[in-house]
C-alpha positions as CSV (number, residue, x, y, z in Angstrom):
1,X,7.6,37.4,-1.1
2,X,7.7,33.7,-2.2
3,X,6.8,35.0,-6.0
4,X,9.3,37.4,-5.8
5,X,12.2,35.0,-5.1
6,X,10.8,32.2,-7.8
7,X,10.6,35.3,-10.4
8,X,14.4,36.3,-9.7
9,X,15.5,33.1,-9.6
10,X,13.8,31.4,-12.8
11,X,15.1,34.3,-14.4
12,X,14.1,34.7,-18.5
13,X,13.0,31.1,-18.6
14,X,9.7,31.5,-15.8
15,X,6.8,32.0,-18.4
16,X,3.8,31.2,-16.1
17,X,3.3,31.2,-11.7
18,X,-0.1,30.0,-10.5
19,X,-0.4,30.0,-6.6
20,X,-3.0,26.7,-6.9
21,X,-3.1,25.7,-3.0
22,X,-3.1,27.2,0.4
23,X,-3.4,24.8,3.3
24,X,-3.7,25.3,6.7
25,X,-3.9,23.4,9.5
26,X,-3.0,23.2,13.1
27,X,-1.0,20.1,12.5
28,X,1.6,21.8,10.5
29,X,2.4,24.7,13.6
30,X,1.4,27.7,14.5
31,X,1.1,30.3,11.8
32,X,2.7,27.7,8.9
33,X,0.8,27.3,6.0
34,X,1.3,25.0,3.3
35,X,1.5,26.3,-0.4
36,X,1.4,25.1,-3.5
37,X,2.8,26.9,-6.9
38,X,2.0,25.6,-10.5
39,X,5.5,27.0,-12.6
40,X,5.7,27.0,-16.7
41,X,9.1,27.1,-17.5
42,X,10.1,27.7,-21.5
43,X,12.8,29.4,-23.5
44,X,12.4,30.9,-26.8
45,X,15.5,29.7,-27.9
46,X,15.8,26.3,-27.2
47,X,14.5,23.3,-25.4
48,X,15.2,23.1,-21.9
49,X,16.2,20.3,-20.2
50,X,15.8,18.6,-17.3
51,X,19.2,19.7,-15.7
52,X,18.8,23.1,-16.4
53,X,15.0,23.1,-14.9
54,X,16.6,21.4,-12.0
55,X,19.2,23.9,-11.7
56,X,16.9,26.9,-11.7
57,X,14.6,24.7,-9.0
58,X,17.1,23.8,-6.5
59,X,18.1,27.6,-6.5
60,X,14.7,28.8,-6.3
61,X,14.5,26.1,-3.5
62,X,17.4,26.9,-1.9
63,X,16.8,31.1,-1.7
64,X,13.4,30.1,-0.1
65,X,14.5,27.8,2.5
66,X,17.5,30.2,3.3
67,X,15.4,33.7,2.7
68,X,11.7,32.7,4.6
69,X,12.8,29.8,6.3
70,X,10.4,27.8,4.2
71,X,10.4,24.3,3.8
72,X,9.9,21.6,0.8
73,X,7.5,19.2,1.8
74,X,8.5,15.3,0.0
């Protein structure tokens, strides 16, 4: 589910996903898991920049936290 919502978000500009990490661990609650996602972002086009990545991350961000509850760890 959480590649489905980073796919519809990211829209034409997602070129790569890579799940790279799954952590789990009694420390982080009961049936949480910690995952990490390696994203390639390009357009054909043009050269993105780093307001437009942001964009596309804060609502890819945004759908998860509202959609599965997930968190972003900082």
């Amino acid at each position: 589910k959480i590649e489905k919502i980073i796919v519809k978000k990211a829209k034409k500009i997602l070129e790569n996903i890579k799940l790279f990490d799954i952590y789990r661990n009694e420390k982080l609650g009961e049936n949480k898991k910690s995952v990490a996602y390696a994203l390639t972002f390009r357009d054909k086009n043009k050269t993105l920049d780093d307001e437009e990545i942001n964009k596309v991350m804060d609502s890819i961000i945004n759908e998860l936290e509202k959609d599965i509850k997930a968190v972003l760890r900082k």
